[in-house]
C-alpha positions as CSV (number, residue, x, y, z in Angstrom):
1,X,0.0,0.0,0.0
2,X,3.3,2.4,0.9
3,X,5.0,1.7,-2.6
4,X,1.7,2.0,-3.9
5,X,1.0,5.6,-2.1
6,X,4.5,6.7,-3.5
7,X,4.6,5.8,-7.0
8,X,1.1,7.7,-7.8
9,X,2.6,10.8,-5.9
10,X,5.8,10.4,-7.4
11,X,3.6,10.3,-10.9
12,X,1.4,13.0,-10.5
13,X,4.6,15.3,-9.0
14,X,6.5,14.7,-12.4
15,X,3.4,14.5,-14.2
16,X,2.4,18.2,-13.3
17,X,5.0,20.3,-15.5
18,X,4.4,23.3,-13.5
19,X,5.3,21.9,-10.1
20,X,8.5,20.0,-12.3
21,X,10.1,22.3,-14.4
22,X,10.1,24.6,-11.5
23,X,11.7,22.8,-9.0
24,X,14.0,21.7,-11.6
25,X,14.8,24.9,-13.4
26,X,15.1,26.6,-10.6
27,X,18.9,25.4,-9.5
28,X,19.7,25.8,-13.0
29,X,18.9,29.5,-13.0
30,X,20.4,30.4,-10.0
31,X,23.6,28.8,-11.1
32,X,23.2,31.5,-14.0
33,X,22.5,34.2,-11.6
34,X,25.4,33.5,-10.0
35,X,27.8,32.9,-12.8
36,X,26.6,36.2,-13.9
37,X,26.3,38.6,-11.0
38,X,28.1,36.8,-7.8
39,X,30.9,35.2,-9.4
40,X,33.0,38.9,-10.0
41,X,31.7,39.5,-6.4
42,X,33.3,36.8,-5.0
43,X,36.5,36.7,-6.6
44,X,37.1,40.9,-4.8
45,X,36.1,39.6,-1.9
46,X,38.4,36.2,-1.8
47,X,41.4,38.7,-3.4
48,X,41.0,41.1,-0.5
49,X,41.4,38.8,2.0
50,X,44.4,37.2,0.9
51,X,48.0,38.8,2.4
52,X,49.0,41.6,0.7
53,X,52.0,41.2,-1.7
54,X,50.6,37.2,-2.4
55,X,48.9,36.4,-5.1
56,X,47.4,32.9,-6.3
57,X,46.7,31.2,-9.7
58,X,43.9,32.1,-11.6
59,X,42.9,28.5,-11.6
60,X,42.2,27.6,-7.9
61,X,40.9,31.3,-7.6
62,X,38.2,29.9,-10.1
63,X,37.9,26.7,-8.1
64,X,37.3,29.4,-4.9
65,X,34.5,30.9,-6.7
66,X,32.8,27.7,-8.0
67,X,32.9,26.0,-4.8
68,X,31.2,29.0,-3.3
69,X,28.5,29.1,-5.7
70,X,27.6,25.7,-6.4
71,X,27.4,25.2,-2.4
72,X,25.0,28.2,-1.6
73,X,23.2,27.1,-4.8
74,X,22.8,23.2,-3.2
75,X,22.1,24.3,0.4
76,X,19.5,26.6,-0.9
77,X,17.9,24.3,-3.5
78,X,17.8,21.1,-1.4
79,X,14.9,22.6,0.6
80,X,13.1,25.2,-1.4
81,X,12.5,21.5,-3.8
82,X,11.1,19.9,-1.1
83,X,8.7,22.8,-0.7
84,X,7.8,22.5,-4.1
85,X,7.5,18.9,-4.5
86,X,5.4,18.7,-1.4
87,X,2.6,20.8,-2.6
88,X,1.4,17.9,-4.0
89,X,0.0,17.3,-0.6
90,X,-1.8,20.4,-0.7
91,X,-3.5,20.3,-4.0
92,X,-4.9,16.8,-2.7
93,X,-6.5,18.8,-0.2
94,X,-7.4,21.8,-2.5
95,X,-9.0,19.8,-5.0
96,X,-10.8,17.3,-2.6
97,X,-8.8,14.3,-3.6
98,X,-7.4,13.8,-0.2
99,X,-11.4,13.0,0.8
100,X,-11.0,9.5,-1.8
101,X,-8.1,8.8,-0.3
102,X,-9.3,9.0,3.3
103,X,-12.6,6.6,3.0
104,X,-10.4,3.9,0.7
105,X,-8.6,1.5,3.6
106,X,-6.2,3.7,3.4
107,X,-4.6,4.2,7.3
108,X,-4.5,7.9,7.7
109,X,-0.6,7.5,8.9
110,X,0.0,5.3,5.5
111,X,-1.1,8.3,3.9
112,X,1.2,11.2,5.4
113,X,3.8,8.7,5.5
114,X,3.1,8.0,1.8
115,X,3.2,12.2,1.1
116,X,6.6,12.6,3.2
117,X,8.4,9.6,1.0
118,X,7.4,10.2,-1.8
119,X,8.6,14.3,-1.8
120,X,12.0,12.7,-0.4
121,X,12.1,10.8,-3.6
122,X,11.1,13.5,-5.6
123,X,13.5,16.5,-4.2
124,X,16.4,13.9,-4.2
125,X,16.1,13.2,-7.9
126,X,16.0,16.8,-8.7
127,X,18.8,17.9,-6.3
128,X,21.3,14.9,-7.6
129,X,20.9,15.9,-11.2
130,X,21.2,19.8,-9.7
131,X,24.4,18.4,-8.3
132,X,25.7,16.6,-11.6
133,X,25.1,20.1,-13.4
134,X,26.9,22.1,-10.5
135,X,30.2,19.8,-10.6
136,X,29.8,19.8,-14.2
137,X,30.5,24.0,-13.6
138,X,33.1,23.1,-11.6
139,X,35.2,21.0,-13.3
140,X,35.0,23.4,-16.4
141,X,36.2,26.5,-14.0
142,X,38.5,24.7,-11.4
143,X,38.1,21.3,-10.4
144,X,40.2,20.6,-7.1
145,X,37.6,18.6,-5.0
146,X,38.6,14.5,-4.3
147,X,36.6,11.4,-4.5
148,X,35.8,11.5,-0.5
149,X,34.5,15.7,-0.8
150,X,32.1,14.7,-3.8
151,X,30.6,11.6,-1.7
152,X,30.3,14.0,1.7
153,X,28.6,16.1,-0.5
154,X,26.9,13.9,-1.8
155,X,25.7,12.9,2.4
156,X,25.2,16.3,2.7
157,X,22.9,16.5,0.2
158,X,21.2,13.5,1.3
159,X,20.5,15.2,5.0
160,X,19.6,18.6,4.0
161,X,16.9,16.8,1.8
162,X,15.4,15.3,4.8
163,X,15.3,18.2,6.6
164,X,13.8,20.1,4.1
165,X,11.5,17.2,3.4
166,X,10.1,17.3,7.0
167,X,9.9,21.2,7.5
168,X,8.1,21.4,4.2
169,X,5.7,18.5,5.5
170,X,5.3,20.5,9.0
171,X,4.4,24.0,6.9
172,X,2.2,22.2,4.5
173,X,0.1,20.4,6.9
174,X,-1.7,23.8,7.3
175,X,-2.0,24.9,4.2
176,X,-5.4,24.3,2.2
177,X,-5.7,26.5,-1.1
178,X,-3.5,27.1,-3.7
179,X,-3.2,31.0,-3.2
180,X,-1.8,29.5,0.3
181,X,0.9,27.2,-2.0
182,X,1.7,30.2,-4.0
183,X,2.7,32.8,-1.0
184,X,4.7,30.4,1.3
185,X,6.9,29.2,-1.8
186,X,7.4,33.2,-2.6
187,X,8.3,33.0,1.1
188,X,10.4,30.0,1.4
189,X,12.2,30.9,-1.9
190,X,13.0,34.8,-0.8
191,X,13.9,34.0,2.8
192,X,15.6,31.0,3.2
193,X,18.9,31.5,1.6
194,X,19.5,34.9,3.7
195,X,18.7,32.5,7.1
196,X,21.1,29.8,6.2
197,X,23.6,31.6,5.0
198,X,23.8,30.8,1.6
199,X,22.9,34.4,0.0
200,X,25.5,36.1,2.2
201,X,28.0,34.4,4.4
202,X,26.5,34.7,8.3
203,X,29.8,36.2,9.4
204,X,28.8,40.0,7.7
205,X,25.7,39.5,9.7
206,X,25.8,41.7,13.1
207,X,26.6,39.5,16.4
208,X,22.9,39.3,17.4
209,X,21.6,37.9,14.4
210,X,24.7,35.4,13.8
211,X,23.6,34.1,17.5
212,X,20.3,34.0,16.5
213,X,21.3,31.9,13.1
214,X,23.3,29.9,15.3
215,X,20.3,28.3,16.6
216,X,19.0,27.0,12.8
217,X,19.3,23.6,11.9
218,X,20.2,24.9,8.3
219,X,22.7,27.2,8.8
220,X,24.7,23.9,9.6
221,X,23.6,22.2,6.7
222,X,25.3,25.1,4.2
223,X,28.2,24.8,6.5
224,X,29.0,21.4,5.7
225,X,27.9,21.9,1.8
226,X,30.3,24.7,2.0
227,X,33.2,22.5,3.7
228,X,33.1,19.9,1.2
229,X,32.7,22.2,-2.1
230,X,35.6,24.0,-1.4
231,X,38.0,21.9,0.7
232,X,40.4,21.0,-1.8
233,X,40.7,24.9,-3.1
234,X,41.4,25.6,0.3
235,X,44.0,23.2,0.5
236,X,45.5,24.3,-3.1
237,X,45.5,27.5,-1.4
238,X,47.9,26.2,1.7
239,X,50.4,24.4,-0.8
240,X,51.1,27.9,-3.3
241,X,52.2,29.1,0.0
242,X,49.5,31.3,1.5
243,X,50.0,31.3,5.5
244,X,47.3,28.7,7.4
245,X,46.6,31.5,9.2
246,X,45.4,33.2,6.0
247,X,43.4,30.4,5.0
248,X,41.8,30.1,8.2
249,X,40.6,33.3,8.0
250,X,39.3,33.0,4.9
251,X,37.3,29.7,6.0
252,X,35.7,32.1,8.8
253,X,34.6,34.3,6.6
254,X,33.2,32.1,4.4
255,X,31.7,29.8,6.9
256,X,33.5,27.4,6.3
257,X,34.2,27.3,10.3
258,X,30.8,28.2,12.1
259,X,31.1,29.3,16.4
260,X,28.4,28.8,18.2
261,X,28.6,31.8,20.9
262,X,32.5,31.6,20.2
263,X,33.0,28.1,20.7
264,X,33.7,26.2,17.6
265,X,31.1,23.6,15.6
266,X,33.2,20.9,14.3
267,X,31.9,19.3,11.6
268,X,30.6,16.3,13.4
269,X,28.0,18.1,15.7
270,X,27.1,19.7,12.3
271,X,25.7,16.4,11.2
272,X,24.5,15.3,14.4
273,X,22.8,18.9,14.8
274,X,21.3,18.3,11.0
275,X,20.4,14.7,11.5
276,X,18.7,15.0,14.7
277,X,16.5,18.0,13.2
278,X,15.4,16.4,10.7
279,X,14.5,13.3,12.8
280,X,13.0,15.7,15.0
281,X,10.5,17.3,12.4
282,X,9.5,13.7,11.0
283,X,8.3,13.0,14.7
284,X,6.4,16.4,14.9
285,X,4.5,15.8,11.5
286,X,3.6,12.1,12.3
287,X,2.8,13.4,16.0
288,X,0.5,16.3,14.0
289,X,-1.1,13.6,11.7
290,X,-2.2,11.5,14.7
291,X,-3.6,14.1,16.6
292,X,-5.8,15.2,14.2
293,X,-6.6,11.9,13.8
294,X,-7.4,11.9,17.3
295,X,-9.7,14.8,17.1
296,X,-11.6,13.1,14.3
């Protein structure tokens, strides 16, 4: 009954070309956005904070600059998808299908549980193929990233996918109309990148709102993206002779390294803080869908 739940969602998701081609397209135009506006942006900013007097090759510079796009593109994408795939959910109840669905034998839970696979399925195919056309960028520009970054971004990609999957099923439980679909993804798409640092690196943010950030499960999610994009860049950096200390500072200000109230997050409390959100927000929507249940 679960498989079968998830292949019709899965179905109609890809069978709707609006819902598709906009999850889809829309990693593809912010990579061009980027490209076009950010890239020169970045570069300054990477050239003014190395050490006066040292220069580096215009080849890991580009490598820099791709790794820095391609991550805030895949940390932003891998949950405004899951919004979009998870409307399906809500155009069930807009247009009365969930109301079939819920006199068939159908257990209630199958159902939500069927809704919450089925978008992880969904926003994972759409995010890997964002990811095949975002290292395909940057082994054009500056490919310096090994086998072990690509799979632990790869993980990454994996984790920041459920999250997004279970926020998205949280925010969509309420949500009835599609005028409702149409203003939380203008929402989700406008907002989110500026919260989880992906628009503009948290450390230009003031101290108040970096503590505040501190505190969201995605900030730590584009951390890690971040991490593993640009990693061996980093390291190119370290072996044309630029100071660790340099390079340190440049992985601070790219948040690369994120403090949490000056202490440092390693890595591994970022995907422990990650995977236990997500977790976390799976056991909040099923907890939702069987109180309402309940109240039934």
């Amino acid at each position: 009954m679960i498989l079968s739940l998830i292949k019709r969602n899965i179905k109609l998701f890809f069978k709707d070309k609006g819902m598709f081609f906009t999850s889809l397209i829309t990693p593809a135009i912010l990579l061009v956005l980027y490209v076009t506006f950010l890239g020169n942006v970045y570069r300054d900013s990477m050239l003014m904070n190395l050490p006066e007097g040292m220069t580096v090759s215009e080849g890991v510079l580009d490598g820099l600059v791709g790794g820095q796009l391609i991550s805030s593109i895949l940390a932003v994408s891998c949950v405004t998808v899951a919004f979009c795939a998870n409307f399906l959910m809500v155009q069930d109840k807009a247009n009365g299908t969930v109301k079939d669905l819920r006199i068939s034998p159908v257990k209630p839970s199958l159902l939500s549980l069927g809704y919450y696979l089925s978008t992880l399925v969904s926003t994972l195919i759409i995010c890997l193929v964002a990811a095949g056309i975002c290292l395909g960028y940057v082994a054009i520009v500056g490919w310096y990233m090994t086998v072990t970054d690509v799979l632990c971004l790869l993980l990454d990609i994996f984790l920041l996918v459920l999250f997004g999957t279970a926020l998205s099923s949280i925010i969509n439980f309420f949500l009835t109309t599609q005028g409702q679909i149409s203003a939380v993804g203008t929402v989700i798409s406008a907002g989110y990148g500026f919260i989880c640092g992906a628009y503009m690196p948290i450390s230009s943010f003031g101290d108040g709102l970096q503590k505040v950030i501190s505190f969201l499960p995605g900030t730590y999610g584009t951390a890690l993206v971040r991490n593993h994009a640009m990693q061996g860049a980093l390291a190119e950096l370290e072996k044309q002779g630029i100071p660790a200390a340099a390079v340190e500072g440049m992985r601070d200000g790219l948040d690369c390294n994120l403090y949490f109230f000056g202490n440092r997050v390693e890595p591994a409390v970022m995907y422990l803080i990650l995977a236990a959100s997500a977790v976390l927000l799976v056991g909040v929507y099923v907890l939702m869908n069987a109180l309402k249940k309940a109240d039934k």
